[in-house]
N, C-alpha and C positions, 0 to 999 in steps of 0.2 A: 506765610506772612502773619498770619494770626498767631501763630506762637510768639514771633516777634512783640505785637503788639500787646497780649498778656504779657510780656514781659517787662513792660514799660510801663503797664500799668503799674502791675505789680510796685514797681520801685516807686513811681510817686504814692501810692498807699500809702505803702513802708516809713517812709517820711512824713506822711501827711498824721497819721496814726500816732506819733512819738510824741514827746510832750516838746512845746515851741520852742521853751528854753534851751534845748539843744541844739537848736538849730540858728540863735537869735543873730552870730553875725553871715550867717549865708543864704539865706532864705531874701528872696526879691520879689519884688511886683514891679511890671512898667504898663507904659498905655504908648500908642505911635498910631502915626497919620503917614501916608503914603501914596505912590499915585502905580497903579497896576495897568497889566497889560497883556490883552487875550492875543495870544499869537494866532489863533485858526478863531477869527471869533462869526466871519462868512468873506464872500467875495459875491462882490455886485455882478460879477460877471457869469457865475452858476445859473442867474434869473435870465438869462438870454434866452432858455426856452419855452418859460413862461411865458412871459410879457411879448408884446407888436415891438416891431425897432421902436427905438424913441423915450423909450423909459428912462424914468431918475432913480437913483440910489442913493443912498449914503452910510458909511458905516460909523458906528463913533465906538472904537476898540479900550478904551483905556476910561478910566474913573480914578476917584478918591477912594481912595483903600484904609481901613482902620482897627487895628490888633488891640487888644488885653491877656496880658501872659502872666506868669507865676514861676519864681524857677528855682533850684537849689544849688548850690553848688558843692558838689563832692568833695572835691579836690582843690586847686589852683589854677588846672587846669581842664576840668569839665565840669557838667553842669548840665539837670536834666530841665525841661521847659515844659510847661503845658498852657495852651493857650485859646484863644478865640479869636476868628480873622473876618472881614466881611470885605472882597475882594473888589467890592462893586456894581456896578451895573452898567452893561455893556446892550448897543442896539444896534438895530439895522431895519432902514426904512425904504420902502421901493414903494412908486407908483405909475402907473401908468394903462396900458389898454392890452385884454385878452380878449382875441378879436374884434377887437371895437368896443368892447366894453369897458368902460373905466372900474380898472382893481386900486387899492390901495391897501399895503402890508408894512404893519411896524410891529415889532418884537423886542423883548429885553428881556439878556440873558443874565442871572445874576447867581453865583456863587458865595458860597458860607460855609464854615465849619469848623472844627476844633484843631487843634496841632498836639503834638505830641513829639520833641527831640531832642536828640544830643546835643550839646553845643562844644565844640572844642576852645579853650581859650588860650592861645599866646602871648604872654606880656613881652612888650617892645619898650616900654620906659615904665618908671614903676603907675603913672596914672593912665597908660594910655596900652590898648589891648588888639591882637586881631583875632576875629570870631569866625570857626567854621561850623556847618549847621549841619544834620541830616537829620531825617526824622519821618512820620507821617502825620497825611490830611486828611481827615475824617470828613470827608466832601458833600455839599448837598445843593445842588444848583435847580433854582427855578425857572424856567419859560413860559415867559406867558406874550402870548399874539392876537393882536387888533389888524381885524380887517374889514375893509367896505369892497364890495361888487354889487357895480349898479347903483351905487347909493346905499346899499341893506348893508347895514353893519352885523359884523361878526366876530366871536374871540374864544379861544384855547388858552389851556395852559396845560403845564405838565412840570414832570419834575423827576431828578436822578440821586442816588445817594450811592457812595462807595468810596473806600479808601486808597490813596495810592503815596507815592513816596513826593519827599520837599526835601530841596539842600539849599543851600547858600553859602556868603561870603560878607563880613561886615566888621564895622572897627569900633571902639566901645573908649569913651572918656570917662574915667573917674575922676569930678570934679571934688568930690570929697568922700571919708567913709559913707554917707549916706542917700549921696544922690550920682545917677553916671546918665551919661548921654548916648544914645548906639543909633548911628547908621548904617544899613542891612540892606543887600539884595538878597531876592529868594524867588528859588522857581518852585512853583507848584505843577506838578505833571500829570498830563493826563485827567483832566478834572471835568466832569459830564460825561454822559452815556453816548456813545456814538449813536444808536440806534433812536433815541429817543431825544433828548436836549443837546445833543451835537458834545463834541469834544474840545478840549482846547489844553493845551499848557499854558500858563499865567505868568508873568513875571512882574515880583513887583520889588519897587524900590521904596523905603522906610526911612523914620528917623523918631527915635522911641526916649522919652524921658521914662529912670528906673529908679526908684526907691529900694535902698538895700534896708534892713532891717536890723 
């Protein structure tokens, strides 16, 4: 995998390196807002041996999601991207009694990191396109936990960094040479340490305004 990713470097280098003017009508920027979704993000019900019966939970799986990317286009048909994603912030809150003692725990899990991929592009009319994605995510998820027992408050955190692979599926408007519109799904896999800030795959859903150059 690391060869892989040298390898993507490498090509936005390449480009980034050359002088602009070669690149003035393929080169893009956009900005997008989205709403994400940890698929393993906990289950209320693993706290069953902690906590006396009787306990509350709640989990809130999903947030506001928002990207900044940059991308070139080769060809007609592909297109390398590098970007920036902030995937949210995700919780989970339980209270109740360990042995008679009143605990209460809330945590927020929150994921960040860079992108790096291909984009495949299919034109189906001349302003209107379908987009496949693969690529990787340079991942770095925080944890950090609040807790009271007894009344004494308490708090951790911690934190996981590594990279794993993102694909997706999305459809792209060219409302003119200079401006397009793209709605995008994308999973990001595998994102946190299982040992440490827990693991999850992410999905999330976008819709990106993009200034072509």
């Amino acid at each position: 995998m690391r060869k892989i990713i040298t390898l993507f470097v490498g090509i936005f280098v390449s480009f980034i390196f050359v002088p602009l003017n070669c690149y003035a009508a393929n080169t893009y920027i956009g900005v997008g807002i989205g709403q994400s979704k940890a698929k393993d993000a906990g289950n209320c019900s693993d706290l069953a041996g902690l906590f006396d019966p009787g306990y509350s939970c709640s989990i809130d799986d999903t947030d506001t999601s928002y990207n900044f990317f940059a991308g070139y286009k080769f060809t007609p048909n592909f297109a390398a991207e590098l970007g920036y994603v902030n995937l949210g912030k995700y919780n989970i809150a339980a209270s109740g009694t360990v042995s008679a003692t009143p605990v209460s725990i809330n945590g927020d899990w929150e994921p960040t990191g860079f992108t790096l991929s291909g984009v495949g592009i299919l034109p189906i009319q001349p302003n209107f396109s379908v987009l496949g994605r693969i690529g990787f995510f340079n991942w770095n998820v925080d944890l950090n936990v609040n807790a009271s027992i007894g009344g004494l408050p308490g708090s951790g955190s911690t934190s996981s960094s590594g990279t794993d692979l993102l694909y997706g599926v999305g459809v792209q408007w060219d409302a003119n040479q200079q401006f397009s519109v793209r709605g995008e799904y994308t999973r990001y896999s595998n994102v946190g340490d299982e040992n440490t800030t827990g693991q999850s795959d992410i999905d999330n859903l976008s819709i990106s305004a993009i200034y072509n150059f």
